[in-house]
C-alpha positions as a Markdown table, in Angstrom:
| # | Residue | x | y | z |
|---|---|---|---|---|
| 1 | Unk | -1.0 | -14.3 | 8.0 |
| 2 | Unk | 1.0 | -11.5 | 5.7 |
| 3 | Unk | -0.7 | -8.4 | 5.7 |
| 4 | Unk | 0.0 | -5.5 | 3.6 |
| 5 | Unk | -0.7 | -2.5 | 5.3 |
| 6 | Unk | -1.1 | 0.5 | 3.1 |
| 7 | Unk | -0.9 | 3.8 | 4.8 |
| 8 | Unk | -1.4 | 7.2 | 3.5 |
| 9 | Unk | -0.9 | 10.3 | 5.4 |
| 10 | Unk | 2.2 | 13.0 | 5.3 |
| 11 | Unk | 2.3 | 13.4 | 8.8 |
| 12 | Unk | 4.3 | 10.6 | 10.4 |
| 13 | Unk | 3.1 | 12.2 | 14.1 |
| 14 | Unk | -0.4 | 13.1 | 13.3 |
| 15 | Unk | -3.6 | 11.2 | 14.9 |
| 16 | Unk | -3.5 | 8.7 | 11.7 |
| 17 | Unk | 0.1 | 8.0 | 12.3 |
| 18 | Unk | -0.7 | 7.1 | 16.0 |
| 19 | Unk | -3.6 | 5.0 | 14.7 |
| 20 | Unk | -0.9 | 3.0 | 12.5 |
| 21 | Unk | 2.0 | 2.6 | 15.0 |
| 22 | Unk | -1.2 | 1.0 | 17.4 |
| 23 | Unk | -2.7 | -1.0 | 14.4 |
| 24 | Unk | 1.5 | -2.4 | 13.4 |
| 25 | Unk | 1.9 | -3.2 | 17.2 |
| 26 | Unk | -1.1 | -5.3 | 17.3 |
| 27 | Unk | -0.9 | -7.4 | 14.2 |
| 28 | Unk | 2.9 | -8.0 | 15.7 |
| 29 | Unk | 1.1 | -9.0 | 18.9 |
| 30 | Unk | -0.9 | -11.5 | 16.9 |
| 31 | Unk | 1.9 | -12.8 | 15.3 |
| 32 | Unk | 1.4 | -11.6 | 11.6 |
| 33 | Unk | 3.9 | -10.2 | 9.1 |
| 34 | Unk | 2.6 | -7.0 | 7.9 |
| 35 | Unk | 4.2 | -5.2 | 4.7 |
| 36 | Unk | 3.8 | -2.2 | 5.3 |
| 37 | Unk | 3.3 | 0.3 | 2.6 |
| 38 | Unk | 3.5 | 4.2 | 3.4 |
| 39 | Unk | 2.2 | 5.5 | 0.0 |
| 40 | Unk | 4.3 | 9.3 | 1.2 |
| 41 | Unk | 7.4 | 7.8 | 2.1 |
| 42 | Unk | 7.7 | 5.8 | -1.2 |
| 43 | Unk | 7.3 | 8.9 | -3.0 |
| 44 | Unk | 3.9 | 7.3 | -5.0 |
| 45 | Unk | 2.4 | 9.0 | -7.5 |
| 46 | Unk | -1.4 | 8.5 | -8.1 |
| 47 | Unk | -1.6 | 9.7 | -11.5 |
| 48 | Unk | -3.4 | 8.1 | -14.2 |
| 49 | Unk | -1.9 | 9.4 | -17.6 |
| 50 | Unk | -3.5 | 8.8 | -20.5 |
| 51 | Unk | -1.1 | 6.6 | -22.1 |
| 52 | Unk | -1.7 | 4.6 | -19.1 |
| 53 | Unk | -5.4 | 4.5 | -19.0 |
| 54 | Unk | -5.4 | 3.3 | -22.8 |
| 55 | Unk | -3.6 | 0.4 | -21.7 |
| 56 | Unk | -5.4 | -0.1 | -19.0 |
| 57 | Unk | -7.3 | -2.9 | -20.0 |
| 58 | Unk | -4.4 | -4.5 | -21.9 |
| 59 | Unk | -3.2 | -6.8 | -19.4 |
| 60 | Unk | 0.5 | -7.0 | -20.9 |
| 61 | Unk | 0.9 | -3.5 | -20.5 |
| 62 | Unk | -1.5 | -2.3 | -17.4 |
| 63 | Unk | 1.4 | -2.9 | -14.6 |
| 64 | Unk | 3.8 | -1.5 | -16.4 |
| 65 | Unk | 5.7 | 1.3 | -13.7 |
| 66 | Unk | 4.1 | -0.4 | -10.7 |
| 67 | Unk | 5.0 | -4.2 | -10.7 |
| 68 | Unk | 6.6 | -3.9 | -7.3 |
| 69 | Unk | 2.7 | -2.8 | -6.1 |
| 70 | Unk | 1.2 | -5.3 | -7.7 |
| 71 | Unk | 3.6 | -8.2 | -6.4 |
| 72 | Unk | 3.1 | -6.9 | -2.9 |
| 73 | Unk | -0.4 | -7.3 | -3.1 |
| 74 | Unk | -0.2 | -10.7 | -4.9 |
| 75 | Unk | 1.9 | -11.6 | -2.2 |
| 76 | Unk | -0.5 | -10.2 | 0.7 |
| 77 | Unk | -3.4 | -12.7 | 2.6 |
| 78 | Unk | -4.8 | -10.0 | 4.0 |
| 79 | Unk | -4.8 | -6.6 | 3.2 |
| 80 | Unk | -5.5 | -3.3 | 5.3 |
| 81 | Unk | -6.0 | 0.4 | 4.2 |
| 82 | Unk | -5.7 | 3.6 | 6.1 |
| 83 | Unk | -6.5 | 6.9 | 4.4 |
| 84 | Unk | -7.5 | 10.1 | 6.0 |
C-alpha cells in the first residue's frame, strides 16, 4: 500500500519525531511505500487568504499554489497524520 505520511512538528529529535522514525520503520517492515510529508521541512504555509477562500468552492481555481499536495494525496491508498 502507499501511504502518505504527513508529519508536523519542528523538532526533528523531540518525542513526536521518535514516534515517526518508529511509525516509518514499521510501515517499511510491512512492506509499504510511505510518502512522507514533513509539513516544517517543506516550508508549508497554512494560511488561508481571502482571495483563496473566495475561490474556495470554485473547483478550477481551489488548488491553485498547492497542486503538488493535492496529487500526493490523490496518489496515497492510505493516509496517516501526526500532529502534536
Amino acid at each position: 500500500m502507499h501511504v502518505l505520511y504527513v508529519y508536523c512538528h519542528p523538532v526533528e529529535e523531540s518525542f513526536h519525531g521518535a514516534l515517526r522514525a518508529q511509525a516509518l520503520e514499521g510501515l517499511a517492515i510491512a512492506g509499504h511505500s510511505v510518502d512522507l510529508l514533513d509539513l516544517y521541512a517543506e516550508g508549508f504555509d497554512p494560511v488561508l487568504s481571502a482571495e483563496m477562500r473566495r475561490a474556495y468552492h470554485d473547483t478550477s481555481r481551489n488548488q491553485a499554489g498547492i497542486e503538488r499536495y493535492v496529487a500526493r494525496l490523490q496518489a496515497a491508498e492510505g493516509l496517516i497524520v501526526q500532529f502534536p
